[in-house]
Each structure stands twice: as C-alpha cells, then as structure tokens.
N, C-alpha and C positions, 0 to 999 in steps of 0.2 A: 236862580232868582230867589229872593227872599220867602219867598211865596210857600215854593218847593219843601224848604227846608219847615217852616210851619206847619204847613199839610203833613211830613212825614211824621211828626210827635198825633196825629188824631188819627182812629180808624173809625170806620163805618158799621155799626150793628145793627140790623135791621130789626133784627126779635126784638132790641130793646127801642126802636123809635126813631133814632140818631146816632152822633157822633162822640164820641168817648176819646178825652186825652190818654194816650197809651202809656205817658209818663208816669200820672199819675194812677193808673192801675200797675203799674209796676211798683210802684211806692206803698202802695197798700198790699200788694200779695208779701212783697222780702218781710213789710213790719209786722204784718199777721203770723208770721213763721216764728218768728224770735220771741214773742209771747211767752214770758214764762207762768206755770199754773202750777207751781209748787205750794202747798198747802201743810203748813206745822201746828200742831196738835201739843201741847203741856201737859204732862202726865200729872195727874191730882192723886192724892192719895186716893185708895179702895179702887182705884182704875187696873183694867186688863185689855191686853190686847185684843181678847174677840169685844169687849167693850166698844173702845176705840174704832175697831175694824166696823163693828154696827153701827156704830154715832155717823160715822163717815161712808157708808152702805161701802164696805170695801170687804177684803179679809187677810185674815190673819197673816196666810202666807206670803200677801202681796205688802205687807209692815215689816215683814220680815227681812222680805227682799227688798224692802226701801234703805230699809235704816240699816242693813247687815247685821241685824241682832243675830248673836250664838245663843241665847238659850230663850227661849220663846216665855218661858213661865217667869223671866227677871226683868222688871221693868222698874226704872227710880220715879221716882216724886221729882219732879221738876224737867222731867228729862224729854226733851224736843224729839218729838215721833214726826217725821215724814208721812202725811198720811193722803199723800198726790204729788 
C-alpha cells in the first residue's frame, strides 16, 4: 500500500523527540564527506616555511608533505603552499 512505502523513507528517534526522514540524513551524511578544506597560502617575499607553518598553527614537516617540496630552505615568491 501506498502508505508502506512512505513510512519506509522515516524512522523513529526517541532521544531526539520524533521522526526523522531517513532520505534526507542520507543526503547530508554522503555531502558532509565530499567537503573539500584544502587551504593555499602565496608565498610573499621575506616568507619561510616555519613562517607560513605558524601563520597557519601547522608545521614545517607537514608543508612539506603537502606540497612534496625537496629542499625545505627554497621556497619562490608567488608560489602556492598547500597549507590544509
């Protein structure tokens, strides 16, 4: 019956009061997941990577491993740092 099929999209929560479409907490847990929080950073002159790693409370190592920098002490003026 029509009815049935309705009822299967809501479940029951008591902790929270009522009834909750199950559809749409499906649709909010997949889109919460795909969230990108990539965070880039422009290198200015007089800039350094423990800099940059402070500005953004992160560190060095963790710039390094973003961006696959080979020499930790070369960094250009203009040049896009990964810094999340």
């Amino acid at each position: 019956n029509k009815y049935d099929i309705w009822l299967a999209n809501w479940g029951y929560v008591g902790k929270y009061g009522g009834w909750i479409c199950l559809d749409y907490t499906a649709k909010v847990s997949t889109t919460s997941t795909v969230k990108s929080d990539k965070v880039y950073y422009t290198v200015k002159s007089g800039d350094t990577l423990s800099y940059i790693a402070y500005k953004y409370n992160t560190t060095v190592d963790k710039l390094v491993s973003l961006n696959n920098i080979k020499n930790r002490d070369l960094i250009y003026v203009g040049q896009k740092i990964r810094v999340k």
